[in-house]
N, C-alpha and C positions, 0 to 999 in steps of 0.2 A: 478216494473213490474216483473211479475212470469216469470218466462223461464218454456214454455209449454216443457214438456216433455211425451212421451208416459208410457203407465201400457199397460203391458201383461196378460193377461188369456187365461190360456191351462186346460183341462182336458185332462184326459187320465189314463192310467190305470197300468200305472210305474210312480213312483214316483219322481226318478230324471231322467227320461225323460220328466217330465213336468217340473221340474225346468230347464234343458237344455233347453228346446224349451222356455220358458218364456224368460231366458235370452240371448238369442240368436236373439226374435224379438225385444229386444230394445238395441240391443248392440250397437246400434250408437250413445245413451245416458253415453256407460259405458267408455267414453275416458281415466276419469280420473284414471279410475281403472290400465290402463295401466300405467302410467307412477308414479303409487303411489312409492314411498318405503317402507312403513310398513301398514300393511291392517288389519284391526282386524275383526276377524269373530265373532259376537256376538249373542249365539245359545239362547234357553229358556228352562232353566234347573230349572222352578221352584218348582220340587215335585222329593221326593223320590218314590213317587205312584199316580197315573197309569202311566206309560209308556205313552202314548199319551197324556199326557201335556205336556212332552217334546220336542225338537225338536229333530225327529228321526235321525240316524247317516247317514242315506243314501242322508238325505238332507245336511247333512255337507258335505259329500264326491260330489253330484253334483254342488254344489258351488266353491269347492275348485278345481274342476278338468276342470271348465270352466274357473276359474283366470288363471291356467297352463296356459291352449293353450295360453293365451293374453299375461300372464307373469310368464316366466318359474320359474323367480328365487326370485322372490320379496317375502321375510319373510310373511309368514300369522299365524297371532295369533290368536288361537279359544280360546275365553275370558268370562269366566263367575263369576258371584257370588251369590250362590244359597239361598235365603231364607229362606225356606225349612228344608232347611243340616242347617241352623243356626239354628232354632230353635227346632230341633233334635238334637243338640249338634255336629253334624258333619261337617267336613270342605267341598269345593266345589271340593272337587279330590274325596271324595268318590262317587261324580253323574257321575263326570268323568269316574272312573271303572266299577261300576253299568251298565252304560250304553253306556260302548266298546267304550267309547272318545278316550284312550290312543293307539288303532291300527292305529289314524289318523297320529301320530307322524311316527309310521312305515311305513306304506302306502305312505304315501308325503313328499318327501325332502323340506325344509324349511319349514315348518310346526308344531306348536309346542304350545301345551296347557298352560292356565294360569291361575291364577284366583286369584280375588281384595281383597279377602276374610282378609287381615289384613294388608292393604295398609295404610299409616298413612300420605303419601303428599299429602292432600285430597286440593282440592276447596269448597267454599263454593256456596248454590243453594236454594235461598230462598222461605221460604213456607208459605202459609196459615195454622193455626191449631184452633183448638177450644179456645183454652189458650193464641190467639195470633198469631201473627208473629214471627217467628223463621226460623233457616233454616237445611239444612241438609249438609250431607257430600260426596262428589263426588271424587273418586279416579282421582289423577290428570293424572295419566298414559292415561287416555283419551287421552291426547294432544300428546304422542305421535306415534298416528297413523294419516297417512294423509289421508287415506281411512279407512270406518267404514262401514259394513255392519251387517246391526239387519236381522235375520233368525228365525223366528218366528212362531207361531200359529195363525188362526184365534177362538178368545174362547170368552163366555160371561165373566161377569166381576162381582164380590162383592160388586165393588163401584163407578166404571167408565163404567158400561153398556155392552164395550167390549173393547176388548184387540188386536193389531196388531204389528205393527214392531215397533212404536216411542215407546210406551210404554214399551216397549221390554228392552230397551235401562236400564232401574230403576237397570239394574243386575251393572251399574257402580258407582251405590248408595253403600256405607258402608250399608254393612248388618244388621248392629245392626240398621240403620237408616231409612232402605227400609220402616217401618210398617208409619214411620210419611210421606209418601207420601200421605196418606189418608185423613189426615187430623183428625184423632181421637187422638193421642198423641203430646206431649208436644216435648218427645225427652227421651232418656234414657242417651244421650253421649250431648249434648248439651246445653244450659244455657238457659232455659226457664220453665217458668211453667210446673208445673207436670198433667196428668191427671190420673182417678184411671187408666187407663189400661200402664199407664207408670208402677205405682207400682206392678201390677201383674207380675210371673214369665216371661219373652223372651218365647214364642210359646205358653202363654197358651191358647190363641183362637184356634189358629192351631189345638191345642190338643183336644178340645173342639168339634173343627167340626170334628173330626176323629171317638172322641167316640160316641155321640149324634148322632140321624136325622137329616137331610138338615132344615127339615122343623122346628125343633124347633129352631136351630140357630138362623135360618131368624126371624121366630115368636121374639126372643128374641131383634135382631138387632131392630127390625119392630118400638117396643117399647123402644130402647135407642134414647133419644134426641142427644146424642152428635153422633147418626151415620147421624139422620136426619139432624143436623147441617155440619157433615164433607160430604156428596157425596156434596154441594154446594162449594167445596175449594179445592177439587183434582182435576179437568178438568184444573184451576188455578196453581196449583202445576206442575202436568206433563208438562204441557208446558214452566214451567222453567227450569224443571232439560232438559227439550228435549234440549231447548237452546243450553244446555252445551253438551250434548251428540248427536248433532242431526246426526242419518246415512246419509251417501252418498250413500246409495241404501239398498231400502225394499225388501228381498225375504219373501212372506209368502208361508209355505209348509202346504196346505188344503186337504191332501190327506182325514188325518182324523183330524177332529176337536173337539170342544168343546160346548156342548150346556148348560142349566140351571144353574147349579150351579156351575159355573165356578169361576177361573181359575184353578183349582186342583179338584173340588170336583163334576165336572160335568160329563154328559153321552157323551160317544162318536158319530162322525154321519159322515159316513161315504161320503166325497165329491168328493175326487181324483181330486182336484184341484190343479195350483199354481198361484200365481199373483207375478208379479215384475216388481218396477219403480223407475226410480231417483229421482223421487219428492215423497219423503215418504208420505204426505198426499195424493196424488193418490194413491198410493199403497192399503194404507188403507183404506180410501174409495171405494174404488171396492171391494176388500175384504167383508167391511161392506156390501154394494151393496147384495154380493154374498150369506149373511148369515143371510139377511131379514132386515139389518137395514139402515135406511135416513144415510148419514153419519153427516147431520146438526141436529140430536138428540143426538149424541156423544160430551159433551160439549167439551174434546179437541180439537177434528178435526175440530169444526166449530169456535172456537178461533184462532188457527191455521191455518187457511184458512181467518177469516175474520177479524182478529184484530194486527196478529201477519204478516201475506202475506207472509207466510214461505213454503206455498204451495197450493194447490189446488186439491178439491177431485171432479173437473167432469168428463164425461169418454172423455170430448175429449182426440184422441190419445188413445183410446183403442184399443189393435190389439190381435189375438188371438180366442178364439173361444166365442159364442154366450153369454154376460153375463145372458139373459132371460132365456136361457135353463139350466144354471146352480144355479140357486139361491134356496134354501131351506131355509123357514123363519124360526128361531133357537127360542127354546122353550127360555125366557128371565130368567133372574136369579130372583129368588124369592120375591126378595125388588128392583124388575128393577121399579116398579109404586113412588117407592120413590127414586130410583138414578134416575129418570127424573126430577126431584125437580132442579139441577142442575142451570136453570138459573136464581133459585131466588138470591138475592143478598148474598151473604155469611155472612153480616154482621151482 
């Protein structure tokens, strides 16, 4: 049985005033947050560019300044590992600087940055790939935090449709390993078959969609079988590694969002929203809701909701303001007509 829990929606035109007000209608959900001892704040730092795929600092700071009031003194770790900064050759402190993370440490007593970026006591989190079954690698520092909050974006997606707080979560994956969430490689650190994009350099798609058009990437994707074969084995994937990583509460900060070619290479749209709930799949399903999509077309969430019963994306318990006056349906990402392929069999 689910334990129904409320999702919050606030609009409004301050940004973490709508993360305070969001958390504040469901604070009777947040008990545990109180009595945690080590809380990990886990933002979404996956681009060195544009600024708006990240998660802004003003939404770290209204998260972190609402645990105070609850709990003055309990350690909070803002924890990331950037994908991105990996395949740029750079580590996950220089997103950290870039983007005014380190005045958090000044600003909040017990509060203090981290990142997984070369963590070696990994857990294993097994996956679907095109070459097979293989798994990846999960920093084990997960375990210890007894509270875990993913602080996120609402954005379309390159392979999974769209992107919310569970998925959020991938930043606990080994970086070298994050690209086999997709299910197009073998593994470049693991014992498993190779695929060609295993042998190409670490970031050269990255690279690729930096230099190039949107539109030819996609065109190129359109026509690789093994991408048409992997969007059927990542909805499959995330909902392992969520397992291992699952938050004990979703903030999504939707002031501004992500539409088409997300999650880095999309246009921004402006929504001045925020949603947050202790059943991450509500979270994100309203979220989805807000940004035009079913959330039973998102093959995680509806795994997740109906195979896994880890949560539930209806609005019962939605408090907040009007979700109909705020939804704007979001332009899909360019191969969204083939990441709906999703529930055919992967095999």
């Amino acid at each position: 049985m689910i334990d129904k829990k409320k999702v919050s929606l606030i609009k409004g035109d301050n940004r973490k005033e709508n993360i305070r007000k969001c958390l504040t209608l469901i604070q009777e959900d947040l008990g545990p947050m109180k009595k945690a001892k080590n809380i990990l704040l886990k933002p979404n730092l996956v681009a060195l560019l544009p600024d708006f795929a990240n998660t802004h600092i003003e939404a770290i700071e209204a998260v972190i300044e609402f645990i105070r009031e609850r709990a003055p003194e309990t350690p909070i770790t803002v924890g990331e590992s950037s994908a991105s900064a990996f395949y740029k050759g750079f580590p996950t402190t220089k997103v950290f600087k870039d983007y005014d993370y380190y005045r958090l440490e000044k600003k909040y007593a017990g509060v203090k940055l981290t990142d997984f970026d070369n963590d070696t006591d990994v857990m294993q989190s097994p996956i679907h790939s095109v070459v097979g079954d293989t798994h990846l690698r999960i920093t084990k520092r997960v375990e210890e935090f007894d509270y875990k909050i993913s602080l996120a974006i609402p954005k379309t997606h390159n392979f999974a449709q769209a992107t919310f707080g569970i998925k959020n979560m991938a930043g606990l994956v080994l970086r070298q390993d994050m690209a086999m969430i997709h299910g197009m490689k073998g593994g470049i650190e693991v014992d498993a078959p190779k695929t060609l994009l295993d042998r190409l350099p670490p970031g050269t798609v990255s690279k690729a969609r930096r230099r190039f058009p949107p539109w030819l990437i996609n065109f190129l994707f359109r026509q690789y079988p093994v991408y048409r074969r992997s969007v059927k084995m990542i909805h499959h994937n995330i909902v392992e590694f969520a397992k291992r990583t699952w938050p004990d509460l979703v903030v999504l900060d939707g002031f501004v969002c992500m539409e088409n070619n997300g999650p880095v290479d999309g246009t921004s749209v402006d929504m001045r929203i925020a949603v947050a709930s202790a059943d991450p799949v509500k979270a994100d399903g309203t979220a989805a809701r807000a940004i035009g999509f079913d959330p039973a077309e998102i093959g995680y969430l509806y795994y997740l909701q109906n195979e896994e019963k880890m949560g539930e994306y209806s609005l019962d318990g939605l408090v907040g303001d009007d979700l109909n006056k705020v939804i704007k349906v979001f332009k899909r990402h360019g191969t969204y007509d083939i990441q709906c392929q999703w529930r055919e069999s992967h095999a």
